[in-house]
C-alpha beads as a LAMMPS data file, in Angstrom:
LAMMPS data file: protein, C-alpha beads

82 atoms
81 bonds

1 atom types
1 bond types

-500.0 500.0 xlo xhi
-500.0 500.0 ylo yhi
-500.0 500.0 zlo zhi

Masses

1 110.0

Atoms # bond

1 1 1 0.000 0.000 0.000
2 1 1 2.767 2.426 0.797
3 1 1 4.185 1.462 -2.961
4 1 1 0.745 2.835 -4.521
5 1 1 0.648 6.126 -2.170
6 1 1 4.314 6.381 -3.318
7 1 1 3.567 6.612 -6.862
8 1 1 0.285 9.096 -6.097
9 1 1 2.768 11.398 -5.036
10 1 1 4.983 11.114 -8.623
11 1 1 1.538 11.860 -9.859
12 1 1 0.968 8.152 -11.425
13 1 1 -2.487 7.473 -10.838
14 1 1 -5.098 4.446 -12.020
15 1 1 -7.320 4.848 -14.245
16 1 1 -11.152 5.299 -13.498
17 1 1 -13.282 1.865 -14.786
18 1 1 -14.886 4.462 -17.163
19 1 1 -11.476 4.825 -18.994
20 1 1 -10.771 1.030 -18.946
21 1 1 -14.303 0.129 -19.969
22 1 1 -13.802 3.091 -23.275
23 1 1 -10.271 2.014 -23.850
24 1 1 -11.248 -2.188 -24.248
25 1 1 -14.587 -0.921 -26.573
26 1 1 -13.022 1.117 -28.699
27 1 1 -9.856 -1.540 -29.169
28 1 1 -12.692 -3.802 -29.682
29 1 1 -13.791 -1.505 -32.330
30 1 1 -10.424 -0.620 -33.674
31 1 1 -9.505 -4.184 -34.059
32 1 1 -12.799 -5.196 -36.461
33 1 1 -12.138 -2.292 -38.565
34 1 1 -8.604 -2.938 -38.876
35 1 1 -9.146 -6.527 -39.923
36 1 1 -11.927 -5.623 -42.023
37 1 1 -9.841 -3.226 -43.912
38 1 1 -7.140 -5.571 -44.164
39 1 1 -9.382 -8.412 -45.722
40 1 1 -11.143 -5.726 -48.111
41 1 1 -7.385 -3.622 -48.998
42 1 1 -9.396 -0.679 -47.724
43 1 1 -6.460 1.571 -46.201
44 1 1 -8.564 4.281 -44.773
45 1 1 -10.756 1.848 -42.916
46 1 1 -7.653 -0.130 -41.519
47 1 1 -5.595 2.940 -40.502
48 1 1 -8.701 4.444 -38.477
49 1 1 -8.784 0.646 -36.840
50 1 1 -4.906 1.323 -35.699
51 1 1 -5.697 4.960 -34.383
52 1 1 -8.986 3.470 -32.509
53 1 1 -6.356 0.799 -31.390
54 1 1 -3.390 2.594 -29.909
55 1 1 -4.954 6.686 -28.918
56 1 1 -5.869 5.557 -25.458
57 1 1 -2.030 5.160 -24.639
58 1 1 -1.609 9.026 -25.815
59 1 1 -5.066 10.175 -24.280
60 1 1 -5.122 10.607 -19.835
61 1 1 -8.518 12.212 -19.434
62 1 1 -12.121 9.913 -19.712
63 1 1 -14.141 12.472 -21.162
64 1 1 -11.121 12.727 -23.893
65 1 1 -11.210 9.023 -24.804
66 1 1 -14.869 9.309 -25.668
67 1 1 -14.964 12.571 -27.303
68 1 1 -12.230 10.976 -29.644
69 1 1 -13.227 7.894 -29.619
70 1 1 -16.677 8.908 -31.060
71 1 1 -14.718 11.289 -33.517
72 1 1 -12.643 8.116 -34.849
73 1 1 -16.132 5.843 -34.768
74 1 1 -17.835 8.377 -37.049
75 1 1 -15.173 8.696 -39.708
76 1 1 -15.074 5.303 -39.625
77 1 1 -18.581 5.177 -40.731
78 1 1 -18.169 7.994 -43.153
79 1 1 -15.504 6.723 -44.925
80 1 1 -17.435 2.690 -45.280
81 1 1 -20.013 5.450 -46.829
82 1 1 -18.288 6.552 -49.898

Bonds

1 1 1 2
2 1 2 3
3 1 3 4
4 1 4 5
5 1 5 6
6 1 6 7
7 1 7 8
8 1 8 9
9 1 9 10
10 1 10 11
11 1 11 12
12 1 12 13
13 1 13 14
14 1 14 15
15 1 15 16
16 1 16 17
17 1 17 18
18 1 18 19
19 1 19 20
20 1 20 21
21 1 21 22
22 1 22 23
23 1 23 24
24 1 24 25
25 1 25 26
26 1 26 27
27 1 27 28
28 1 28 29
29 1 29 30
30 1 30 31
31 1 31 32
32 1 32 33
33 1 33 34
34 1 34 35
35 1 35 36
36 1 36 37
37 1 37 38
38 1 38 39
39 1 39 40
40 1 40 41
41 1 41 42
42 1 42 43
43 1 43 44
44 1 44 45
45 1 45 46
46 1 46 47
47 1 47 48
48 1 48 49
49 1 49 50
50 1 50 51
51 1 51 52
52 1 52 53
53 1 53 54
54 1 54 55
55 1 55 56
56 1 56 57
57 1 57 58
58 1 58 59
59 1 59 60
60 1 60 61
61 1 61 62
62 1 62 63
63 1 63 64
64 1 64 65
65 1 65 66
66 1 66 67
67 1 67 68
68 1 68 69
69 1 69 70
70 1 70 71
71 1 71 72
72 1 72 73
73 1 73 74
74 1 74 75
75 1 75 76
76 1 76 77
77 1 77 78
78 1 78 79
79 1 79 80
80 1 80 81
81 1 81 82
């Protein structure tokens, strides 16, 4: 315990289950699209799978992961679209 009150004081904190529950759906996510673009040679579609993969490393804040999240989710949509 003294390890984790240690680390609060570096500023390292956990993460809220909001952020882990956002982070795993929208690797979920990121994962089908990137296969999906893989097995239809659609680069847009894959790359936006990678980004929906690997932003929750960059991004700290909860309200962040969604906001982008969403943002990724609906050019991923848009760009199936055309």
């Amino acid at each position: 315990m003294d390890e984790l009150k240690t680390l609060e004081t570096l500023g390292f904190t956990l993460p809220s289950p909001a952020y882990i529950f956002g982070a795993f759906v929208f690797g979920i996510i990121g994962f089908a699209a990137y296969r999906y673009g893989k097995k239809a040679s659609l680069q847009t579609t894959k790359w936006i799978g990678v980004a929906l993969m690997l932003y929750p490393y960059a991004i700290s804040g909860t309200w962040l992961l969604y906001i982008v999240g969403t943002g990724l989710c609906i050019g991923l949509y848009i760009s199936s679209r055309l």
